[in-house]
C-alpha positions as CSV (number, residue, x, y, z in Angstrom):
1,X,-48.3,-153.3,46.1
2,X,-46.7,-151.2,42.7
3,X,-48.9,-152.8,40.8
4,X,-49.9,-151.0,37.4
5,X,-52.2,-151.7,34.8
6,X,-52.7,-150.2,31.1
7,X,-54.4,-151.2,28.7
8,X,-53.8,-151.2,24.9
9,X,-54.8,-149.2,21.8
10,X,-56.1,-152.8,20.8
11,X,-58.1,-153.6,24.0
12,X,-55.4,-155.7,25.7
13,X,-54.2,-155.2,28.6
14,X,-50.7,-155.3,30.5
15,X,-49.8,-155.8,34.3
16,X,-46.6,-155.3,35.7
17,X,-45.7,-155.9,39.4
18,X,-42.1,-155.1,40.9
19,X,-40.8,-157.2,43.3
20,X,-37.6,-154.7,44.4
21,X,-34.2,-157.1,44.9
22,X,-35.1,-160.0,42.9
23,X,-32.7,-160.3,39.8
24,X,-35.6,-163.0,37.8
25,X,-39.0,-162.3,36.3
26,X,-41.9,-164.1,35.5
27,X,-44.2,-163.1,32.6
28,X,-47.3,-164.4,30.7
29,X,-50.0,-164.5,28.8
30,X,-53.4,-165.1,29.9
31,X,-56.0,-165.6,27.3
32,X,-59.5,-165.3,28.1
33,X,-60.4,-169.3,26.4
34,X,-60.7,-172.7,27.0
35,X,-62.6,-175.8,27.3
36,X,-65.5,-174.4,28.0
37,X,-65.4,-172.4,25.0
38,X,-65.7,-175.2,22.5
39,X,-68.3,-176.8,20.2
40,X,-68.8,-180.4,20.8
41,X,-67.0,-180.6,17.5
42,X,-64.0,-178.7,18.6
43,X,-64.0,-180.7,22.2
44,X,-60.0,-180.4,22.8
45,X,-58.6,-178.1,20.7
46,X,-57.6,-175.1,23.1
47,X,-55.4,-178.3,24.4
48,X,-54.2,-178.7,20.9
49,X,-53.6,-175.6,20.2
50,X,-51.5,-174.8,23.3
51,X,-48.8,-177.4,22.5
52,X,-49.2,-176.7,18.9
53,X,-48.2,-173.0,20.0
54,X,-44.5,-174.3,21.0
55,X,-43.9,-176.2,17.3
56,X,-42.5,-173.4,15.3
57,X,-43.1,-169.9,13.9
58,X,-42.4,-168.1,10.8
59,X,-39.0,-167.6,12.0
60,X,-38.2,-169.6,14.9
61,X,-38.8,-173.9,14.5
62,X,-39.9,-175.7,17.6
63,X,-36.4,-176.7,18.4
64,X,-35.3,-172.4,17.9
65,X,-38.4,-171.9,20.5
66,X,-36.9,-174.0,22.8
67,X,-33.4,-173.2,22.4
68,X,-33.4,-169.7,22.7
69,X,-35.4,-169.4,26.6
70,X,-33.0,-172.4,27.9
71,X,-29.5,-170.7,26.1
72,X,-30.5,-168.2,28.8
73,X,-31.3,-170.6,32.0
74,X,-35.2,-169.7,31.6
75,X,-37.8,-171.9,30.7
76,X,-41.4,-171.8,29.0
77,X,-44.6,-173.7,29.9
78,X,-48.4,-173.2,29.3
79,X,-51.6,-175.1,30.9
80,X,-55.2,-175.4,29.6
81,X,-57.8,-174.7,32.0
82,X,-61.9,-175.0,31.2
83,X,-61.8,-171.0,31.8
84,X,-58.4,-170.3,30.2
85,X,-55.5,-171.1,28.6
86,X,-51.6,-169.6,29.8
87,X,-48.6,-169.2,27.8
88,X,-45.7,-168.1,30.4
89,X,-41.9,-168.0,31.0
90,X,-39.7,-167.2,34.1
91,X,-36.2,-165.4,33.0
92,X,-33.5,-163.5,34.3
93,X,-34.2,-159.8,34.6
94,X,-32.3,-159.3,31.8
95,X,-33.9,-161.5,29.3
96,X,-37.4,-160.4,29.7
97,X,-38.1,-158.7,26.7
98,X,-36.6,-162.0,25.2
99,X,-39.6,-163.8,27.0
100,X,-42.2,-161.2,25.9
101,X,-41.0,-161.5,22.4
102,X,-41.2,-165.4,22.2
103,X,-44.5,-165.1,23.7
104,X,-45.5,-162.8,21.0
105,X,-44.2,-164.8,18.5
106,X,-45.6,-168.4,19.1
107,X,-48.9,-166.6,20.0
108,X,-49.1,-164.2,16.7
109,X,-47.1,-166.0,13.7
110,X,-46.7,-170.0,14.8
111,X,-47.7,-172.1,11.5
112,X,-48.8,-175.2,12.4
113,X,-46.3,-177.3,10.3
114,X,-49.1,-180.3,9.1
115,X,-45.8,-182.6,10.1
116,X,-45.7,-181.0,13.3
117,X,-49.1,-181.3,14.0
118,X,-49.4,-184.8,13.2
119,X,-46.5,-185.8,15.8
120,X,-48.3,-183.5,18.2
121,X,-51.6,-185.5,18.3
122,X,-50.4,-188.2,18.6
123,X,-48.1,-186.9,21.6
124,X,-51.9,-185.8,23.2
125,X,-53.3,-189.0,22.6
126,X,-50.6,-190.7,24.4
127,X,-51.5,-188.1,27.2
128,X,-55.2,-189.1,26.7
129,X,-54.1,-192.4,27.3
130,X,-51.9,-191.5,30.3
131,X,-54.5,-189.8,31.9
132,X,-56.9,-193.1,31.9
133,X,-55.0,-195.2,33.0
134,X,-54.5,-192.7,36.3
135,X,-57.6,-193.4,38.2
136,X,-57.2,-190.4,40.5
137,X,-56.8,-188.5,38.0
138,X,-59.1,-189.5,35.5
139,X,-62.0,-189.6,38.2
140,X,-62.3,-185.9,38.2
141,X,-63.2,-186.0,34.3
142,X,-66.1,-188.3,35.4
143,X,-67.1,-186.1,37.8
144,X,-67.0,-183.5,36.2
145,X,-68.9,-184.9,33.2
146,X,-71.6,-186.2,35.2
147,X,-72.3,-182.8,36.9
148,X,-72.8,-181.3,33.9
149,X,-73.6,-183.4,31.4
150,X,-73.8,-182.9,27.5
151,X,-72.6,-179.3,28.4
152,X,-69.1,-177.8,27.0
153,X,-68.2,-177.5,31.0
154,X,-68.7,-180.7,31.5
155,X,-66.4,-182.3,28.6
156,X,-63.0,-183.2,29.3
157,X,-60.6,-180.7,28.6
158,X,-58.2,-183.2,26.8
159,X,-60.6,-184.3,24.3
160,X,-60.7,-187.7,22.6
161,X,-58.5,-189.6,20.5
162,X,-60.9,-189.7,17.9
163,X,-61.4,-185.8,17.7
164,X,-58.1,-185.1,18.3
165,X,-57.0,-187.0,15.6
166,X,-59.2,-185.4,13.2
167,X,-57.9,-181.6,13.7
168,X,-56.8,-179.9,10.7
169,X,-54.1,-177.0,10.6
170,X,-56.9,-175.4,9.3
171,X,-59.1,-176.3,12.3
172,X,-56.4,-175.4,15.3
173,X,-55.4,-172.2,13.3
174,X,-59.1,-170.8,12.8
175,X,-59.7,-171.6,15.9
176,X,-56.6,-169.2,17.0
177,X,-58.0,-166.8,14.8
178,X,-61.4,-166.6,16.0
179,X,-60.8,-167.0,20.1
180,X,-57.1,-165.0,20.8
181,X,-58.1,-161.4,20.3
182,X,-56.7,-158.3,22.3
183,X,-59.3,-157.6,24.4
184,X,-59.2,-161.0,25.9
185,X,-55.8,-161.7,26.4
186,X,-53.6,-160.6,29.6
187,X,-50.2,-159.3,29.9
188,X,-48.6,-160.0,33.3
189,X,-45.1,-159.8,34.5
190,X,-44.1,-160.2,38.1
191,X,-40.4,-159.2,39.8
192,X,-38.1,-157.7,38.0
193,X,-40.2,-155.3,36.0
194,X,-40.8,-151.9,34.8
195,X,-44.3,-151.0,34.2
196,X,-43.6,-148.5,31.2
197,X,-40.8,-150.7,29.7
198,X,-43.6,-153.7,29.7
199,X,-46.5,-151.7,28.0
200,X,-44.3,-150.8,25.4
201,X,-43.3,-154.3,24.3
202,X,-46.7,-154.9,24.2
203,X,-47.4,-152.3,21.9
204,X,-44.5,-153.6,19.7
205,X,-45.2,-156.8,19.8
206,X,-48.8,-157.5,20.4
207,X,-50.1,-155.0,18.2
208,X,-51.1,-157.5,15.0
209,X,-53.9,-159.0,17.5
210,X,-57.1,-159.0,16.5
211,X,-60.0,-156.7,18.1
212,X,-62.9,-158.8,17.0
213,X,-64.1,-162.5,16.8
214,X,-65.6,-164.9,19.0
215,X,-66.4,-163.9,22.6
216,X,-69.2,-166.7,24.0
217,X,-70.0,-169.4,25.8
218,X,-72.1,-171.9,26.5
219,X,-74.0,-171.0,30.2
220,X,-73.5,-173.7,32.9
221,X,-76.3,-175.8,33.6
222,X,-75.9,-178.3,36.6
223,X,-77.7,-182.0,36.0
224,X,-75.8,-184.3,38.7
225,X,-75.9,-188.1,38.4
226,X,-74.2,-191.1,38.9
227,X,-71.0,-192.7,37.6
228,X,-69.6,-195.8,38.4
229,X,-67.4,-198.0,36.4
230,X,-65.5,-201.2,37.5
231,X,-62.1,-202.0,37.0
232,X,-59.8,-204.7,38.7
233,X,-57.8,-202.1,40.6
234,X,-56.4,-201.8,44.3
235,X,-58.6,-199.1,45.3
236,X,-61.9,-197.3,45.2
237,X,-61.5,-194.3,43.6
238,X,-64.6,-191.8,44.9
239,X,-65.7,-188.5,44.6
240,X,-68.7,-186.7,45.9
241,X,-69.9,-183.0,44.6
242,X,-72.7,-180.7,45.1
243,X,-73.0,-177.3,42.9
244,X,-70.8,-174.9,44.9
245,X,-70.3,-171.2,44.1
246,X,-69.1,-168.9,41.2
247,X,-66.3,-166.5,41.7
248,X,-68.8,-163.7,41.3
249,X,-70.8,-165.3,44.8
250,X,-70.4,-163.4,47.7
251,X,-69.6,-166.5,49.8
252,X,-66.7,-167.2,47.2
253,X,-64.2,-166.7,50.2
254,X,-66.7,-168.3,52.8
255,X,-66.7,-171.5,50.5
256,X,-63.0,-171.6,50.5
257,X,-62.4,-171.4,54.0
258,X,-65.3,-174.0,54.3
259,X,-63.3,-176.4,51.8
260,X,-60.3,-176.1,54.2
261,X,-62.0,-176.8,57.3
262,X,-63.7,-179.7,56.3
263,X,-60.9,-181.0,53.9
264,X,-58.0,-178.7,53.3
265,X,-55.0,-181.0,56.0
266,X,-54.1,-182.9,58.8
267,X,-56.2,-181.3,61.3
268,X,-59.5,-181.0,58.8
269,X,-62.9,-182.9,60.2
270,X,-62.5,-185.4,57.0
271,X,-59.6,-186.3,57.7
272,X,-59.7,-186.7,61.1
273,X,-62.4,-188.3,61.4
274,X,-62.6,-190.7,58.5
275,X,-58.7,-191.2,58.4
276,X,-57.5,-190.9,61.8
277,X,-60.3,-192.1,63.9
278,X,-61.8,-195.0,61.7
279,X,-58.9,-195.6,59.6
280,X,-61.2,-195.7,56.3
281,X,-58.6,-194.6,53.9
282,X,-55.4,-193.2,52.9
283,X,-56.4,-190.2,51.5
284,X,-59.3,-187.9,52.0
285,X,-59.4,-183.8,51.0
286,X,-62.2,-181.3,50.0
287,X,-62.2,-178.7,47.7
288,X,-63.9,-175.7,46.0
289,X,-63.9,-175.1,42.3
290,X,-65.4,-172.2,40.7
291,X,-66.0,-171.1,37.3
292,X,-67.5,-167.7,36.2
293,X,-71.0,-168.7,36.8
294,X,-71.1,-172.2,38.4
295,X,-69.1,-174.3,40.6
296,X,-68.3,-177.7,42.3
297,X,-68.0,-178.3,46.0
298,X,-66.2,-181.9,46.1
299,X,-64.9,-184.3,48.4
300,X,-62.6,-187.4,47.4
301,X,-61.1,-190.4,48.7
302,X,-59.4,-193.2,47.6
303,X,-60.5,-196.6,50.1
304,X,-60.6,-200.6,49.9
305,X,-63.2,-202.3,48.6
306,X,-64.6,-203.2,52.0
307,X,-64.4,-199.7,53.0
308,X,-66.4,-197.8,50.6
309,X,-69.7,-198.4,51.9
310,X,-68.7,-196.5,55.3
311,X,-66.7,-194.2,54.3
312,X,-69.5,-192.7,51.5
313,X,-72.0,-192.3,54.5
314,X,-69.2,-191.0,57.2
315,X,-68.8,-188.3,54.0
316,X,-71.9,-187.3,54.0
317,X,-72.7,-187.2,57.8
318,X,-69.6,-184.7,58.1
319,X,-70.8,-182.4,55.1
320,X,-74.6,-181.9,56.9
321,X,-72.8,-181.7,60.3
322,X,-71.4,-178.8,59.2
323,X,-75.2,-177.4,58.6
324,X,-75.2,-176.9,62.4
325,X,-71.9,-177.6,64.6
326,X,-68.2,-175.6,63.3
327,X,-66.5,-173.7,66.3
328,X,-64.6,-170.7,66.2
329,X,-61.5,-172.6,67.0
330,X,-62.3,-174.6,63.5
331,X,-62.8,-170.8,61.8
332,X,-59.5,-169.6,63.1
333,X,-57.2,-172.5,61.9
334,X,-59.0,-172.8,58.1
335,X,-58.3,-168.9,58.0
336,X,-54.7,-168.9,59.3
337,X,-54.3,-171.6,56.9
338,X,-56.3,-169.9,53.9
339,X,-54.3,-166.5,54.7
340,X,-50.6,-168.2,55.0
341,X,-51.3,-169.6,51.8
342,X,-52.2,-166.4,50.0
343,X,-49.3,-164.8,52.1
344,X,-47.0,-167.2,50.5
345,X,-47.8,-166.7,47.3
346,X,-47.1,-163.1,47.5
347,X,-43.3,-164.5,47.8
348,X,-43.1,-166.3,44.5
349,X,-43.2,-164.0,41.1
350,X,-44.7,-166.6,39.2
351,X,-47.4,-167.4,41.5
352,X,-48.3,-163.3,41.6
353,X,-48.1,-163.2,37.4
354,X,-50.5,-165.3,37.5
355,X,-52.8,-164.6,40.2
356,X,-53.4,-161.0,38.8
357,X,-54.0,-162.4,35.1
358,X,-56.7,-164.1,35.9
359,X,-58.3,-161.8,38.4
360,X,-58.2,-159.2,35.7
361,X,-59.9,-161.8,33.3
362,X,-62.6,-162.5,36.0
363,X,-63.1,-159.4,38.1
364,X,-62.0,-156.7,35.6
365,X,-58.8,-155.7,37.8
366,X,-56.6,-157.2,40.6
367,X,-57.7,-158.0,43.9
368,X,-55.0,-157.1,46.5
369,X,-53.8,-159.5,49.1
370,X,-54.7,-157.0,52.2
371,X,-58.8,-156.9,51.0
372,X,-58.9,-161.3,50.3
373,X,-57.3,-161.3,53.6
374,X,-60.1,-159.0,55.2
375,X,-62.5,-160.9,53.8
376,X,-61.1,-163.9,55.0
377,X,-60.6,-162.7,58.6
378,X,-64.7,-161.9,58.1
379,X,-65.5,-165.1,58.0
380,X,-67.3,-166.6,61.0
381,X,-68.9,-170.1,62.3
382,X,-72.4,-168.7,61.7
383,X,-71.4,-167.7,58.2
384,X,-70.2,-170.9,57.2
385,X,-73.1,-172.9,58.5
386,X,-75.2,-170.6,56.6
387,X,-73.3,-171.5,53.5
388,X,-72.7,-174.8,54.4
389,X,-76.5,-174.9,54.3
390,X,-76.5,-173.3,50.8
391,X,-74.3,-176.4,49.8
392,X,-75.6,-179.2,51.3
393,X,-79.5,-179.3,51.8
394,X,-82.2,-179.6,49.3
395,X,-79.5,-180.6,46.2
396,X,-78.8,-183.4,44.1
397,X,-75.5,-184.4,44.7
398,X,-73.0,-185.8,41.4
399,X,-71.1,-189.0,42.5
400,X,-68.5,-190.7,40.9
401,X,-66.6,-194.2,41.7
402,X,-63.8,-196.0,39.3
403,X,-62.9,-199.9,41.0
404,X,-63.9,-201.9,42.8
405,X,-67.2,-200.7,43.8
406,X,-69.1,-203.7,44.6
407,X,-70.3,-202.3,47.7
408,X,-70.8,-198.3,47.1
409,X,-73.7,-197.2,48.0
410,X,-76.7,-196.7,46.3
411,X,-77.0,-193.5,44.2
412,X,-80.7,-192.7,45.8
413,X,-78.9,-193.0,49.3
414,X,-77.1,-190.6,48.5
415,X,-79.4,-188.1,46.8
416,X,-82.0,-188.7,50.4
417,X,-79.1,-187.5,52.9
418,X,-78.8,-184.0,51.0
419,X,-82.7,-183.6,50.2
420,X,-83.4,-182.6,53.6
């Protein structure tokens, strides 16, 4: 790996990382807010403010924006996270500085036209809207919620309608002001690259960034409960967690090949056991989420009406299983599978970009393929039993179930089978 980083006059820092023979590139920006970063007041705005970020500059209107990446065949996109929020573009070789530039621009100088603004939230409201009405989709927010309730971590990442509709350009702009500063934003550019070429578009065009402002956040603070709300629908729609692991935990890779083996495909115990073997449901997975000091270990499935009241308790009988009985043979396949995925990765530049933004925004510098891989292959059936233990015994658990949930189980029935 070529990889180089530098960082700035201004505290932020650039990665580049060749990829010799490929002719695109992907670049980004990584900035070091999100969700969880808001006031109750200000619940949604990073969202706001990231498609805000695409309607218009001092010099470049939203249609300009647009217009100018796909005149070239690239395109631009950006995501809001609870941890972060990216801005990032994939271009021909050629046009990269073009990308940087734009990325500059809408991050540095956009003005938040109050016309613009007031099309935009209504566009997110229609999303808010969208999102509800997705029951698999809309579940994790409960979840999510419940686990950490009344907390900034726990609030939905969209917002309301209500608040949404209430931002001011003053509001989203401030906000900008006070969160995107040098030393928490993040440079990357995969493929076709050159490191010394990269850091100094940066210094020409991030250089009006601001050193100081708001850096904190509200700590994590797990509560677990209950949600449960009915709705005439086809399906139960249920999900199960228990407080997993930070990335800063030393089981952080354990956890994930854990979340593969009992969850992660075809051949995982969840879905072999309540799909395959008792035909329970259609779909059943597990999976790890980690934050910088808290996490989620979670299992959902979607199941009839009739079904739900087995399949909670077939859950939770695979999750303590775990405690005591996982094979080497299990191991192997959740690492081969955890390690081809990494592997794969490492093919796509966009998938790399961002991969090293945020490892430098929540390890301080890049973690190379070959030492997640050794620590990986490290993993063993005692190891996971041990964490298993960590996640499964003596906790509260957080459930959440959107349907028709007549006949899911008790929330105190739940609670007993992990308080051993």
């Amino acid at each position: 790996m070529n990889l180089q980083v530098s960082t700035l006059e201004n505290g932020m820092r650039v990665i580049s990382d060749p990829m010799p023979n490929l002719e695109t590139s992907a670049v980004g920006v990584w900035v070091d807010t999100g969700a969880r970063h808001e006031t109750p007041e200000q619940n949604g705005i990073s969202h706001v403010l990231e498609h805000m970020a695409f309607k218009g500059t001092e010099t470049r209107s939203a249609y300009d924006i647009a217009e100018s990446i796909e005149a070239v065949g690239g395109h631009l996109n950006a995501y809001t996270s609870r941890d972060q929020t990216a801005y990032y573009a994939r271009v021909l070789k050629d046009d990269l500085g073009l990308a940087t530039e734009i990325l500059s621009d809408i991050l540095q100088h956009s003005t938040f036209d109050q016309d613009e603004l007031a099309r935009e939230k209504e566009v997110i409201v229609q999303e808010i809207g969208q999102t509800n009405d997705t029951p698999d989709d809309i579940i994790f927010d409960h979840l999510q919620e419940t686990a950490y309730a009344n907390q900034a971590v726990g609030r939905s990442i969209l917002g309301t309608a209500e608040r949404v509709r209430g931002f001011t350009r003053e509001t989203v702009s401030g906000y900008m002001k006070d969160r995107y500063l040098a030393p928490q934003l993040v440079l990357s550019a995969s493929g076709a690259v050159d490191h010394d070429e990269l850091v100094r578009m940066a210094e020409d065009m991030f250089s009006g960034l601001a050193k100081e402002g708001q850096t904190g956040m509200e700590d994590a603070r797990y509560t677990g409960g209950d949600y449960r709300e009915a709705r005439d629908l086809e399906q139960v729609h249920f999900a199960l967690s228990v407080p997993g692991l930070s990335y800063q935990d030393e089981d952080f890779y354990a956890v994930q090949v854990l979340s593969g083996l009992l969850g992660g495909g075809m051949s995982s115990r969840l879905f072999q056991e309540v799909r395959e073997k008792r035909g329970l449901c259609y779909s059943v997975f597990a999976f790890s989420s980690s934050f910088a000091d808290a996490g989620l270990f979670t299992v959902y499935a979607g199941t009839g009406a009739e079904q739900i009241g087995e399949l909670g308790g077939v859950i939770c009988d695979e999750l303590i299983r775990a405690t005591s009985d996982i094979t080497e043979a299990e191991v192997a396949r959740a690492r081969a599978q955890h390690k081809a995925a990494l592997l794969m990765g490492q093919e796509s530049p966009a998938a790399r970009c961002e991969v090293h933004a945020r490892q430098m925004l929540i390890y301080d510098r890049v973690i190379s393929p070959q030492e997640i891989s050794e620590k990986i292959e490290a993993v063993t059936p005692e190891h996971l039993q041990k964490v298993a233990k960590r996640l499964f015994c003596n906790v509260s658990p957080t459930i959440a179930g959107l349907g028709p949930i007549k006949n899911l189980d008790k929330f105190d029935h739940f609670a007993a089978r992990f308080a051993g």
